[in-house]
N, C-alpha and C positions, 0 to 999 in steps of 0.2 A: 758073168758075175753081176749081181744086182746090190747096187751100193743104196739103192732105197730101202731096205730094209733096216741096216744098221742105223740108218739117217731117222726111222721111224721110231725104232725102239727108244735111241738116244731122247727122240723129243716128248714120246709119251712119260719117260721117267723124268724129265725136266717140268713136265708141265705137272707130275703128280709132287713132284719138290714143292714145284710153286702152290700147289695148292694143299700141300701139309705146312707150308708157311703163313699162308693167309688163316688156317684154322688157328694153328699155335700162338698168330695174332690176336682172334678175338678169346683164345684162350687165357691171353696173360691176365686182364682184369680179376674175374674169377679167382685164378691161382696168386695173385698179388694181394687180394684179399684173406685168402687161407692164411696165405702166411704172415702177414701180418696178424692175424687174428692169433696163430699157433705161436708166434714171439710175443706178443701183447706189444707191437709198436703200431704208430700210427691212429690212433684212438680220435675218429672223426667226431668234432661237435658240431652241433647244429646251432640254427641263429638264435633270434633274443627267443628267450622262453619268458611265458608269462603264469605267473600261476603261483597259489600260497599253500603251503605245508604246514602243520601242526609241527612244533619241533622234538625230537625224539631228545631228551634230554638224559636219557641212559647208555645214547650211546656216543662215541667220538671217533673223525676220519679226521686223520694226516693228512693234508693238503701242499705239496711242494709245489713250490714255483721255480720253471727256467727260462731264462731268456738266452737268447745266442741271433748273431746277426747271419746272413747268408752270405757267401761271398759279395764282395764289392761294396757293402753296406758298410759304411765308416763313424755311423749313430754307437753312440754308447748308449747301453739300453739293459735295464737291469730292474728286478724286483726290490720294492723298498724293504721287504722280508725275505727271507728262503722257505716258510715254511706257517701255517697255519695249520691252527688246532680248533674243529670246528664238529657241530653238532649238526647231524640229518635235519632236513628241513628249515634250517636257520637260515637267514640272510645273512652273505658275509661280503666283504669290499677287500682287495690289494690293490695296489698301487702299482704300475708299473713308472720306473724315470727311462726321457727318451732326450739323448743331448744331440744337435746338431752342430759337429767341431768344425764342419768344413767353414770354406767359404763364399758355400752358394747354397741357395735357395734347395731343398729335395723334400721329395713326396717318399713317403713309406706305405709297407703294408704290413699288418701283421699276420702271420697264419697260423692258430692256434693248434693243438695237442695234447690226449689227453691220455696217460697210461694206468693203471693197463685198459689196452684197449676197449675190453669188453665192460669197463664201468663210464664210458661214454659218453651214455647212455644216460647215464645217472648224472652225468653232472650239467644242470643248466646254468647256463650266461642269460642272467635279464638288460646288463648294460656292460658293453667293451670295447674297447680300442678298436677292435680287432673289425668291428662292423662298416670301420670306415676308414676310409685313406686320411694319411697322420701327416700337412704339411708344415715345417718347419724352418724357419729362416736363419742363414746363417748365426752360430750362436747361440742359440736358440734352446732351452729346456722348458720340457713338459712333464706335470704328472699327468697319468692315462690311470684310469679307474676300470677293473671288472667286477663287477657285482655277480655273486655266485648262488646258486644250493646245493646243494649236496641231497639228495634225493633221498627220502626215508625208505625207500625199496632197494637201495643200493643192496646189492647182497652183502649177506654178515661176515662174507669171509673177506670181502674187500675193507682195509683198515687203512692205505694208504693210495692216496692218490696224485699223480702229476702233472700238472698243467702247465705246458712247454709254449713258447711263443717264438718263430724265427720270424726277423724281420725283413723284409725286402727292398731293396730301394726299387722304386715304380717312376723314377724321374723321365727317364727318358720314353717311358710309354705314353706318360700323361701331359705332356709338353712344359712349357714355362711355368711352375710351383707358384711362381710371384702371384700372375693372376687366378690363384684357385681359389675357390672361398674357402674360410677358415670355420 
């Protein structure tokens, strides 16, 4: 009887496991991207945009603002509107409030989003929160400024657009809040 054989089979289909797992790893990227793209979530912005448009004054995008904190983040943190009504190529400004109830010194981050995803693209940030860590001392209220455009190439069938913000608390990454500069 030769028990190497089963012993071999066994490990040649163990190692072709292992290595349909390591592809299906660098597969996820990719396919995490499809699908976001095929629900319109997760809609990645890029950093400060620089640059002037002519303003298309014929036509208007719905601009919605959300805020929402991530677990463990105890900031109240909200748009001072829900909702702007704005012209391609305009310069526009909202406001985000960010309140610190605790009792101790915390660093934030904020990580923007922008649906649907594939108008992106179109929407630049020339100034935001979002570009830098946000610290806060006990008690503590801020307003936080994004300065927008809305892109005159935005396609005509995108009329509404969402611009999400979750916050994170980054305290414990970034050490003691107190000595950060402001």
């Amino acid at each position: 009887m030769n028990d190497g054989l089963p012993t071999a089979r066994l490990v040649r289909r163990l190692l072709l496991v292992v290595a349909a797992m390591f592809a299906f790893g660098f597969a996820l990227v990719p396919l995490y991207d499809v699908m976001c793209q095929a629900f319109g979530i997760n809609g990645k912005t890029a950093g400060a945009w620089q640059g002037t448009q002519a303003v298309d004054e014929s036509r208007t995008v719905r601009v919605q603002f959300l805020a929402s904190n991530a677990a463990g983040m105890t900031w109240e943190f909200q748009p001072l509107q829900d909702e702007l009504v704005v012209h391609p190529g305009a310069s526009n400004q909202m406001l985000f409030v960010a309140h610190n109830p605790s009792d101790r010194p915390m660093t934030a981050q904020a990580i923007p989003s922008v649906a649907p995803a594939r108008a992106a693209a179109w929407f630049h940030k020339t100034e935001c929160f979002c570009f830098t860590q946000q610290v806060l001392m006990p008690g503590e209220r801020i307003e936080m400024p994004v300065r927008f455009v809305v892109d005159r190439d935005l396609p005509d069938d995108v009329r509404h657009l969402t611009l999400g913000y979750t916050l994170f608390d980054i305290t414990e990454r970034q050490g003691p809040p107190a000595q950060a500069a402001r």
